[in-house]
C-alpha positions as a Markdown table, in Angstrom:
| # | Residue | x | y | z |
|---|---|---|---|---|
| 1 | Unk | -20.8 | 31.2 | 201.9 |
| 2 | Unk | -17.3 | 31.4 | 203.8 |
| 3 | Unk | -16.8 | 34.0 | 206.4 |
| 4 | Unk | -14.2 | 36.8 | 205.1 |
| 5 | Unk | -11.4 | 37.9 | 207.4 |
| 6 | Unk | -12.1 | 41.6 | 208.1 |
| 7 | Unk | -8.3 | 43.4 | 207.6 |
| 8 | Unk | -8.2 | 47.1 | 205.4 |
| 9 | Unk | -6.9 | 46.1 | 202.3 |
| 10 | Unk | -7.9 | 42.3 | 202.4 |
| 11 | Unk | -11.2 | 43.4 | 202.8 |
| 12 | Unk | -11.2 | 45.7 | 200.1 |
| 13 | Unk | -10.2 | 42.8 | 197.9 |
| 14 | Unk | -12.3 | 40.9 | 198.4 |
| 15 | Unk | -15.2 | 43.4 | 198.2 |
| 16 | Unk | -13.4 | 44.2 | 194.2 |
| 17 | Unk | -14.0 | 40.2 | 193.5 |
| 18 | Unk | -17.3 | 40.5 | 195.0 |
| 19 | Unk | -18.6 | 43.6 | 193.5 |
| 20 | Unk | -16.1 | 44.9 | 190.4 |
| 21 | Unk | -18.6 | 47.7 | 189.7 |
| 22 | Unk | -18.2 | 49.1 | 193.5 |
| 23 | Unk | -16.4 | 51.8 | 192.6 |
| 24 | Unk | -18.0 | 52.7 | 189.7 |
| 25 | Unk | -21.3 | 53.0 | 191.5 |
| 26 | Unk | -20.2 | 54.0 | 194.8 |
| 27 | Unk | -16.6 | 56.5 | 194.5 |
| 28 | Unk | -16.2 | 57.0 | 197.8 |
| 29 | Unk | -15.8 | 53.6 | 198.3 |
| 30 | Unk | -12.2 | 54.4 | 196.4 |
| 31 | Unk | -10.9 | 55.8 | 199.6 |
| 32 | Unk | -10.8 | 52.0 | 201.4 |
| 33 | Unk | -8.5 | 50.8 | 198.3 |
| 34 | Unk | -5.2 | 52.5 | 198.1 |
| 35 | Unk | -4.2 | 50.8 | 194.9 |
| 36 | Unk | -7.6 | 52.2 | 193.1 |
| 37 | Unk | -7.7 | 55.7 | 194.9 |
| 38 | Unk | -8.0 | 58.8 | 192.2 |
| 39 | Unk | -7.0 | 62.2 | 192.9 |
């Protein structure tokens, strides 16, 4: 496993390709990705 550059939104990214369900099991994760954040 390749070590993953640690920047806000890159991150964030990366953690969607790693774990597409995140968000779904963890909501407040939401508030680290802009483009996914609810209201």
């Amino acid at each position: 496993m390749q070590a993953i550059p640690i920047s806000g939104p890159g991150l964030a990214k990366e953690l969607m390709a790693i774990f597409p369900n995140a968000i779904d099991r963890h909501p407040p994760i939401a508030n680290f990705i802009p483009e996914t954040k609810k209201p």
